[in-house]
MMTF fields as JSON, N, C-alpha, C and O atoms, coordinates in Angstrom:
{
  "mmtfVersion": "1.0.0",
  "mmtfProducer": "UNKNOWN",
  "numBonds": 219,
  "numAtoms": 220,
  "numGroups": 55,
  "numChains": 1,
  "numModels": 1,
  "chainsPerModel": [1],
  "groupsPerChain": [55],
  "chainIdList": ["A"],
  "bondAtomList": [4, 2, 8, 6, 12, 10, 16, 14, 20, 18, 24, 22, 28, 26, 32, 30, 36, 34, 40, 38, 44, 42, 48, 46, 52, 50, 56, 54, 60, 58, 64, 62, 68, 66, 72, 70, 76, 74, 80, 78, 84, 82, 88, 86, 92, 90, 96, 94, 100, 98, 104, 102, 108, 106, 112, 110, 116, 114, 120, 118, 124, 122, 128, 126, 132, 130, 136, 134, 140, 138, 144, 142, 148, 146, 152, 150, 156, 154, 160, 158, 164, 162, 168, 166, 172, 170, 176, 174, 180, 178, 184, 182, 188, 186, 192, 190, 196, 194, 200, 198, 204, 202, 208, 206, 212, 210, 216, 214],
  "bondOrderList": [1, 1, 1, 1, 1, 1, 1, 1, 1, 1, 1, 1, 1, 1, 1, 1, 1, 1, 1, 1, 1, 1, 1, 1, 1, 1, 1, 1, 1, 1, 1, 1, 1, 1, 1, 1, 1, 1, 1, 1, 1, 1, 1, 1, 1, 1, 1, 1, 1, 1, 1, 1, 1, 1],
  "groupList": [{"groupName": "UNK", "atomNameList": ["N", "CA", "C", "O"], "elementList": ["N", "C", "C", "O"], "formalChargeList": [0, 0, 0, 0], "bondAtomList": [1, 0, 2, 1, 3, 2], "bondOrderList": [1, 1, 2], "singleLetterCode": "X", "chemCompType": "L-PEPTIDE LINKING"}],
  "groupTypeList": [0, 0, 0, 0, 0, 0, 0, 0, 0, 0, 0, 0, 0, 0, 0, 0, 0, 0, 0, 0, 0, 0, 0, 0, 0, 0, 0, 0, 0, 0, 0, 0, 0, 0, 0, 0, 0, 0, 0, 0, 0, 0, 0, 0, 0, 0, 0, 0, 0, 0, 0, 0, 0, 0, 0],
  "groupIdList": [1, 2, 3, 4, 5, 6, 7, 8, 9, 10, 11, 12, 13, 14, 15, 16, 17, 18, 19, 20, 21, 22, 23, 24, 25, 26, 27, 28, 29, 30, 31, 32, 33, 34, 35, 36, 37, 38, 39, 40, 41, 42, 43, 44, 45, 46, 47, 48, 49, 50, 51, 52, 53, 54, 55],
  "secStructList": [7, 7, 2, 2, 2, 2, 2, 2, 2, 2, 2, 2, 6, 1, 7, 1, 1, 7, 7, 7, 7, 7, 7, 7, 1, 7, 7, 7, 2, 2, 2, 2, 2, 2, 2, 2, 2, 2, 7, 1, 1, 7, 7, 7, 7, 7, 7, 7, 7, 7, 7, 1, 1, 7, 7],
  "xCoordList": [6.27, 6.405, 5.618, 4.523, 5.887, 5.629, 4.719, 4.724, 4.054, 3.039, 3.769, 3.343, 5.391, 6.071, 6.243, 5.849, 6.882, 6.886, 6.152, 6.522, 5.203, 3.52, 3.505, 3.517, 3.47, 2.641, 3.998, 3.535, 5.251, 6.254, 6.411, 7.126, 5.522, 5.273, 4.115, 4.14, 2.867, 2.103, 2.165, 1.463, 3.018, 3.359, 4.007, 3.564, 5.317, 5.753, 5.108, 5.643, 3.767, 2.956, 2.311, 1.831, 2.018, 1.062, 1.801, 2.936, 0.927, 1.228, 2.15, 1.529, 3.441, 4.029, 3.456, 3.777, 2.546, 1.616, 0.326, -0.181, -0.552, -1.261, -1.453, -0.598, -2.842, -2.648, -3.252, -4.136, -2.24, -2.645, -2.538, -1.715, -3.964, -4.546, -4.278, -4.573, -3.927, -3.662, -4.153, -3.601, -4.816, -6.21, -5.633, -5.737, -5.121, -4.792, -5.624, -5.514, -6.405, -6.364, -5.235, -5.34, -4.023, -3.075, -1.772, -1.699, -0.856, 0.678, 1.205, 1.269, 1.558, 2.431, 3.62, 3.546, 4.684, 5.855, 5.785, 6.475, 4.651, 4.748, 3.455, 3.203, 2.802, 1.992, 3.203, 3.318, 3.667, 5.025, 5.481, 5.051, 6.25, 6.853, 6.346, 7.15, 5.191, 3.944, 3.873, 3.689, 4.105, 3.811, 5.195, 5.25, 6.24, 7.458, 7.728, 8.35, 7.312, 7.305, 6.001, 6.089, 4.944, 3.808, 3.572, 2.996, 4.007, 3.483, 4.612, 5.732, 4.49, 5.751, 4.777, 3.651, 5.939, 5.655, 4.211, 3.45, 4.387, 2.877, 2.636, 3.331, 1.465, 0.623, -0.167, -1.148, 0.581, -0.183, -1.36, -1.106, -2.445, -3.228, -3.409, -3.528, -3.457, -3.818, -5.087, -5.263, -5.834, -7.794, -7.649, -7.139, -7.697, -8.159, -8.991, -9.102, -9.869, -11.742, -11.384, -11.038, -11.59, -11.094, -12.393, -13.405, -11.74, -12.495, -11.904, -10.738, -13.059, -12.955, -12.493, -12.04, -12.694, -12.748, -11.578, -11.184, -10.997, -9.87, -10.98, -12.106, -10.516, -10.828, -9.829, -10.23],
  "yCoordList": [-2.03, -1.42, -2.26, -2.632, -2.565, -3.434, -2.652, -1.424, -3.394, -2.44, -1.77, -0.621, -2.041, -1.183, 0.003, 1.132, -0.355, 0.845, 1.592, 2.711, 1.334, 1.793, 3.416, 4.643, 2.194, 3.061, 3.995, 5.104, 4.07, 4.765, 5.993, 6.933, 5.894, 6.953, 7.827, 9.039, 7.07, 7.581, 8.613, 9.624, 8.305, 8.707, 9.886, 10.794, 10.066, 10.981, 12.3, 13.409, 11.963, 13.084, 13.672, 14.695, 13.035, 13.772, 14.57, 14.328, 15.629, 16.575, 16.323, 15.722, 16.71, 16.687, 16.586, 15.714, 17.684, 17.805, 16.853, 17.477, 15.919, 14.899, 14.357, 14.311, 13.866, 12.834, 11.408, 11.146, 10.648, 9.147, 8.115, 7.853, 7.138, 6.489, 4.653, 4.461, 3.894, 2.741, 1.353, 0.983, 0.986, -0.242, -1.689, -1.855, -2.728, -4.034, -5.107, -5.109, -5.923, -7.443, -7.854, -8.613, -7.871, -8.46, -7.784, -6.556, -8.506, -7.343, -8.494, -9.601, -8.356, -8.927, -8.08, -6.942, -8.504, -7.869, -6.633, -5.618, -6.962, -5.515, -4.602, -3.52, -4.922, -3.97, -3.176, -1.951, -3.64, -3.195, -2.378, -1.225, -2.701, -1.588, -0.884, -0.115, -0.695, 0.385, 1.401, 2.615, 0.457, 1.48, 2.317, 3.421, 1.447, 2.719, 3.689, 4.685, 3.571, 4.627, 6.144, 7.312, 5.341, 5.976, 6.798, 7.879, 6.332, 6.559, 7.298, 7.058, 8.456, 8.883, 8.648, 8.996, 7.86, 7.435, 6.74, 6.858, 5.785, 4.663, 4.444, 4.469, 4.239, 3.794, 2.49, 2.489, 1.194, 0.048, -0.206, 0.118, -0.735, -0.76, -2.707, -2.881, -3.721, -4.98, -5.429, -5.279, -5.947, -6.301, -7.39, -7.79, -8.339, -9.878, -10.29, -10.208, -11.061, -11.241, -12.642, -13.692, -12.352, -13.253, -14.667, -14.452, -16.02, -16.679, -18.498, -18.855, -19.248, -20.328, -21.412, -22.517, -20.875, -22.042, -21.588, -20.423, -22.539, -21.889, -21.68, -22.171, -20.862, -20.872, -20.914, -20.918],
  "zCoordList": [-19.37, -18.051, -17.058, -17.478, -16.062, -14.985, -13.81, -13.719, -13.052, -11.925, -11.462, -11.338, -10.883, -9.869, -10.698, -10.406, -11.79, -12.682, -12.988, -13.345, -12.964, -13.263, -12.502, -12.605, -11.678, -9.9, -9.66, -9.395, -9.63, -9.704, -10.392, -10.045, -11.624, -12.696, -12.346, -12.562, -11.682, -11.746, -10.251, -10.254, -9.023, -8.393, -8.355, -7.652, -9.216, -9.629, -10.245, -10.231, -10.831, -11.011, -10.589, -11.078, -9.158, -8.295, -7.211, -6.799, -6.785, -6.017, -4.513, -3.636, -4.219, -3.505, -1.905, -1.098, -1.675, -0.628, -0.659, -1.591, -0.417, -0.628, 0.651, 1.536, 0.729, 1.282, 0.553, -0.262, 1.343, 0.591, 1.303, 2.18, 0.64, 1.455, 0.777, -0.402, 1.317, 0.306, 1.238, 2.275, 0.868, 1.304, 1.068, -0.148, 1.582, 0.981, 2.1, 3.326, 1.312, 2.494, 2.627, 3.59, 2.25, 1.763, 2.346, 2.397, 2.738, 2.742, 1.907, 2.443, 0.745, -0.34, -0.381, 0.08, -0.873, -1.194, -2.137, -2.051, -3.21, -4.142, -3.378, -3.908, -2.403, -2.144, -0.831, -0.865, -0.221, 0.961, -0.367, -0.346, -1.521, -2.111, -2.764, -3.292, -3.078, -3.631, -2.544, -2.629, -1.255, -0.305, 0.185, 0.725, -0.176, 0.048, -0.91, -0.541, -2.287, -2.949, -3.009, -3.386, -2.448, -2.763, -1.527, -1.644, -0.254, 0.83, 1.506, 1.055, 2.86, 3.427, 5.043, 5.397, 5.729, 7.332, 7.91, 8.87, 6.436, 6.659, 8.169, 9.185, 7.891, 9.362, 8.863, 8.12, 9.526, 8.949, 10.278, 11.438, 9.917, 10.743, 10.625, 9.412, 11.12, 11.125, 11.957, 13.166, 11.136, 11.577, 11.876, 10.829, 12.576, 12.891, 13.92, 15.144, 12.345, 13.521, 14.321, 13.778, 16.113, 16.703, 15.82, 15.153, 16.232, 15.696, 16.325, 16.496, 16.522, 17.473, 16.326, 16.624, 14.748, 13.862, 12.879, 12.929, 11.948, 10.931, 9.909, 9.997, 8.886, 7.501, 6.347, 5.183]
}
């Protein structure tokens, strides 16, 4: 069984009413679909520290 699958299962067991909260540095493709199964009418929030230099 695979993470999507994982998290799909483990989803399915939890309580209909919830709230849920899901944290990434990252928007990767499987965290976007973690979040369409897991999540109902996400609110993405995006942080970027202004900055004079690259890293």
């Amino acid at each position: 069984m695979g993470f999507a699958e994982t998290m799909k299962s483990i989803v399915s067991n939890l309580p209909k009413e919830r709230q849920t909260m899901l944290f990434s540095a990252t928007q990767t493709k499987s965290i976007r679909e973690l979040a369409l199964v897991s999540l109902e009418k996400p609110v993405y929030i995006s942080v970027h520290e202004k900055s004079n230099t690259s890293t």
